[in-house]
KOLPA-624233 format. One line per field, with one value per residue (C-alpha): x, y negated, z negated. Coordinates in Angstrom, 3 decimals, padded with zeros to 6 digits. Last residue first. Example, Ala and Ser with C-alpha at 12.3 -4.5 7.8 and 13.67 -1.06 7.14 Angstrom:
KOLPA-624233
east (013.670, 012.300)
north (001.060, 004.500)
up (-007.140, -007.800)
This chain:
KOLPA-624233
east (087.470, 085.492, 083.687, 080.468, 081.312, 082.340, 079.443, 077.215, 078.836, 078.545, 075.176, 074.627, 076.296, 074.602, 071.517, 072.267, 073.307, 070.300, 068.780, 065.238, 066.588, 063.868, 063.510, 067.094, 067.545, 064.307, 066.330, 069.666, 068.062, 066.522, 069.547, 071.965, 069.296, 068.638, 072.194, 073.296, 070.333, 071.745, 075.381, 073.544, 071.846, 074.740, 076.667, 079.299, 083.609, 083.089, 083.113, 081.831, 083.985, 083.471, 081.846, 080.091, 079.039, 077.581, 075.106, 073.903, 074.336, 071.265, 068.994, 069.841, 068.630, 065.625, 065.498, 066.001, 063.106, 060.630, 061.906, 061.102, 057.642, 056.997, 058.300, 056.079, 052.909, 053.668, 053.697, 050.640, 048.812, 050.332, 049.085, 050.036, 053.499, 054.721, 052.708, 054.571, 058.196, 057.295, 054.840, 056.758, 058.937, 057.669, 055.100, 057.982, 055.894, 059.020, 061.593, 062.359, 063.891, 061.904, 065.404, 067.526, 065.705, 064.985, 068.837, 069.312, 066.798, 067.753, 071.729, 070.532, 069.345, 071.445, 073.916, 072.566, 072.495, 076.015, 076.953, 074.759, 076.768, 074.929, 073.158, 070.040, 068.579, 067.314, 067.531, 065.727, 062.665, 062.525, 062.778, 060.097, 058.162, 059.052, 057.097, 053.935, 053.560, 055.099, 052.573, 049.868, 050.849, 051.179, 048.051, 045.970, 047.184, 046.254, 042.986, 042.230, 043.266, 040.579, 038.555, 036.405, 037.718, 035.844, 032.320, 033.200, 034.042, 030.876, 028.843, 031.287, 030.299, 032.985, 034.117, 037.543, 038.323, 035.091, 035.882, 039.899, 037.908, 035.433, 038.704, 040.832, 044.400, 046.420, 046.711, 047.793, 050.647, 049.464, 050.793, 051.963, 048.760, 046.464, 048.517, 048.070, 044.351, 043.378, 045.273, 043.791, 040.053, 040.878, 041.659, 038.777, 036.618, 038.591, 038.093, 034.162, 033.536, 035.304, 033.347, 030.386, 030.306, 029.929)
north (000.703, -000.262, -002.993, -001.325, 001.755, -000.568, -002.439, 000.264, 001.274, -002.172, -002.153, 001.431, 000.759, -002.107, -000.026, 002.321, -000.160, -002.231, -001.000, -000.007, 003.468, 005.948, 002.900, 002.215, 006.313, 005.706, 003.029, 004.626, 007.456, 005.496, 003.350, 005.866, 007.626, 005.230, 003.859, 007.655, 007.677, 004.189, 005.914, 008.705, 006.896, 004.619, 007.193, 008.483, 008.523, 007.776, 004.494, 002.875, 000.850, -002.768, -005.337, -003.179, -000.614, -003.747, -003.962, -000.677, -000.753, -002.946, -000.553, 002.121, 000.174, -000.269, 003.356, 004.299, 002.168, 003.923, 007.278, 006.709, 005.133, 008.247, 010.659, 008.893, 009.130, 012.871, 013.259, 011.529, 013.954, 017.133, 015.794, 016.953, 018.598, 015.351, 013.207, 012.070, 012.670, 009.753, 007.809, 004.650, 004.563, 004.338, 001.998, -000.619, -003.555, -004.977, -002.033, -003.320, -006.028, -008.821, -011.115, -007.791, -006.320, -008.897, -009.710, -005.439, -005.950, -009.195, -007.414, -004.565, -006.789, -009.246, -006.459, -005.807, -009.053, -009.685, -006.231, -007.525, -011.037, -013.477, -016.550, -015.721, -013.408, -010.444, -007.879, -009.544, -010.485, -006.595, -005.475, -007.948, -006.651, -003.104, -003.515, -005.047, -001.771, 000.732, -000.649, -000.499, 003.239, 003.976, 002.727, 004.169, 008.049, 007.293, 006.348, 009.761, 011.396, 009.418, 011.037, 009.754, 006.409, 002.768, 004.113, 006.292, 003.670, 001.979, 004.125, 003.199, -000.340, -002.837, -005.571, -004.739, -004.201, -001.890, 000.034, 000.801, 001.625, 003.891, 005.272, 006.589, 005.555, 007.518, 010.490, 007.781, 005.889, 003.894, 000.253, 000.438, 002.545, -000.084, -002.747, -000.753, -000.289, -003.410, -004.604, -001.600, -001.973, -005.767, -004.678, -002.258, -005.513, -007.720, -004.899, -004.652, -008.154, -008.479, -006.040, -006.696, -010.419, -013.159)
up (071.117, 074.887, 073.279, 073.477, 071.642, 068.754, 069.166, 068.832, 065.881, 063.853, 065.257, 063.747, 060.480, 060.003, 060.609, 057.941, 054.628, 055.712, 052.556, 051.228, 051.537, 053.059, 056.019, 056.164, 056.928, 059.604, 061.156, 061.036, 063.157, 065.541, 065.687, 066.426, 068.997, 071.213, 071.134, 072.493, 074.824, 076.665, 076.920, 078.852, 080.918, 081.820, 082.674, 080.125, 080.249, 076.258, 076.365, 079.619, 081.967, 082.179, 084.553, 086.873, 083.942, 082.370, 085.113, 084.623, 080.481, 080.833, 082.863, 080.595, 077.734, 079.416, 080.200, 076.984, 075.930, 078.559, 077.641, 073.685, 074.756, 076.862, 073.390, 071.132, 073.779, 074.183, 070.274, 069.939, 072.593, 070.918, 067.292, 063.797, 064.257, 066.213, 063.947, 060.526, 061.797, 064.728, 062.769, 060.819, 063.170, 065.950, 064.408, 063.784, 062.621, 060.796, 058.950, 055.201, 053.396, 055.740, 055.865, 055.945, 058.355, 061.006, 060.852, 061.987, 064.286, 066.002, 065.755, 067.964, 071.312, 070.789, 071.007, 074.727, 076.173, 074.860, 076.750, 079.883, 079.896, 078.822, 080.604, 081.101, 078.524, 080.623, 077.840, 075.210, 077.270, 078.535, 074.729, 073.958, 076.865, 075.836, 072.295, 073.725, 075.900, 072.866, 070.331, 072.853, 073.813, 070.218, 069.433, 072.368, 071.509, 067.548, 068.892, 071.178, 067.850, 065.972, 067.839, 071.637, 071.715, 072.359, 072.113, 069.466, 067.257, 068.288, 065.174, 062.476, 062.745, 063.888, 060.679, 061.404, 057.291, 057.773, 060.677, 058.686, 055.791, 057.937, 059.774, 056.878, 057.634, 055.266, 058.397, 060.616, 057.629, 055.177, 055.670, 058.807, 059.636, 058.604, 060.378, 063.264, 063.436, 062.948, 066.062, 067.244, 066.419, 067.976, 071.154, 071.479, 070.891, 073.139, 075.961, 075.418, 075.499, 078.623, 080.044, 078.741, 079.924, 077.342)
């Protein structure tokens, strides 16, 4: 197998290992020898891959953020919705996803944005690009449906798009310390309200 290649599969598969540790336990729970030894890598090629565990927490929330965008992306560009319909899709697959799992799925924003920012400079920066990036998506969306409707609250679409960001980052979180959907109902339900022009 080429070294390359070989190389790149292997630091893919310290952080899929990686991230379900730190779903379950959080980046300061996830010790890295058990997290080396559940991936079956050797403590010593850690280091090849990432230079602290730092530099790893950096490369996990850039991966989660990458695979998480192109599911946003495939949400948003539905064919054959309107961009508001595109939109809510968007919220009410979370809020379903909740209350069939009964708790936030694979959500590594999350699970590490209060736990980090004061920890880790680096981390922080990669939680706040990944926060841009999705507002921007949203922002993207709320574009188009600024040419069919007028936006609540007399707000650009970039503005409208950080409002949703931050509802449903902050109901998700609340859910999270609940156990209950209770919170992002609330935000969908809200969302939609703002959406609808009400």
């Amino acid at each position: 197998m080429n070294k390359t290649v070989q190389r790149n599969e292997t630091r893919e598969h310290l952080l899929a290992t990686g991230e379900q540790v730190c779903l379950q336990r959080g980046f300061t729970g996830m010790g890295l020898s058990e997290m080396l030894a559940l991936a079956e890598v050797p403590k010593g090629s850690f280091y090849h891959y990432f230079r602290s565990k730092e530099a790893f927490g950096v490369a996990l929330l850039e991966r989660y953020f990458s695979h998480y965008l192109e599911q946003i992306e495939q949400q948003l560009n539905q064919p054959g919705l309107s961009a508001r319909e595109r939109l809510l899709n968007h919220f009410r697959y979370g809020e379903t996803l909740f209350i069939e799992q009964g708790h936030i799925v694979g959500c590594l924003g999350v699970k590490l944005s209060a736990e980090v920012c004061d920890l880790s400079e680096p981390m922080r920066d990669a939680l706040q690009h990944g926060a841009t990036a999705m507002i921007a998506a949203y922002a993207r969306c709320l574009t188009e449906m600024a040419a069919e409707q007028e936006l609540p609250f007399g707000q650009t679409p970039q503005q409208l798009a950080q409002r949703c960001y931050l509802l449903w980052l902050g109901a998700s979180l609340q859910s999270k310390i609940s156990r209950e959907p209770g919170p992002i109902s609330l935000a969908r339900e809200t969302i939609e309200q703002w959406l609808s022009g009400h």
